[in-house]
C-alpha positions, 0 to 999 in steps of 0.5 A: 500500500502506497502513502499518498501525501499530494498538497493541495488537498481540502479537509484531510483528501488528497488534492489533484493526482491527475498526471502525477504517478503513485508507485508505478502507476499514472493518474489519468482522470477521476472516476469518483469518490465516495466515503472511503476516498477517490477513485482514478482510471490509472495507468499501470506502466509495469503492466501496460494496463489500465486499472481502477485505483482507490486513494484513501484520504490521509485520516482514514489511512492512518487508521488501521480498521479501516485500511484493514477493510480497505485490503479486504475490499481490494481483495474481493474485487481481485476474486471477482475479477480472477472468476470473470476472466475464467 
């Protein structure tokens, strides 16, 4: 799991990642957010792929409860996403 600390953020949410890159991923654009923080359509350049990433906001990723359902969401749509591509 990446730490993300973009300045320019509002209450504690990370600010614009747009053409920035986290670990070896590219920020691309927003596709939304919701309460557990931001989603980017990402370039992943390791694997010349795109993929969905969630960046959780600096309050929320300090707590270990909720990075612990955060792996655990990211782990069901891993699952999901090995059964549809059988």
């Amino acid at each position: 799991m990446y730490k993300v600390g973009v300045p320019g953020g509002q209450n504690g949410i990370p600010g614009q990642l747009i053409g920035q890159r986290v670990g070896h991923y590219k920020i691309l654009h927003k596709i939304g957010s919701g309460g557990m923080g931001e989603v980017y359509l990402a370039e992943d350049t390791t694997l010349d792929r795109q993929v969905a990433l969630k960046v959780l906001p600096p309050e929320l990723a300090d707590d270990t409860e909720r990075r612990a359902r955060f792996t655990r969401e990211a782990k069901a749509v891993a699952d999901c996403r090995t059964c549809n591509d059988e």
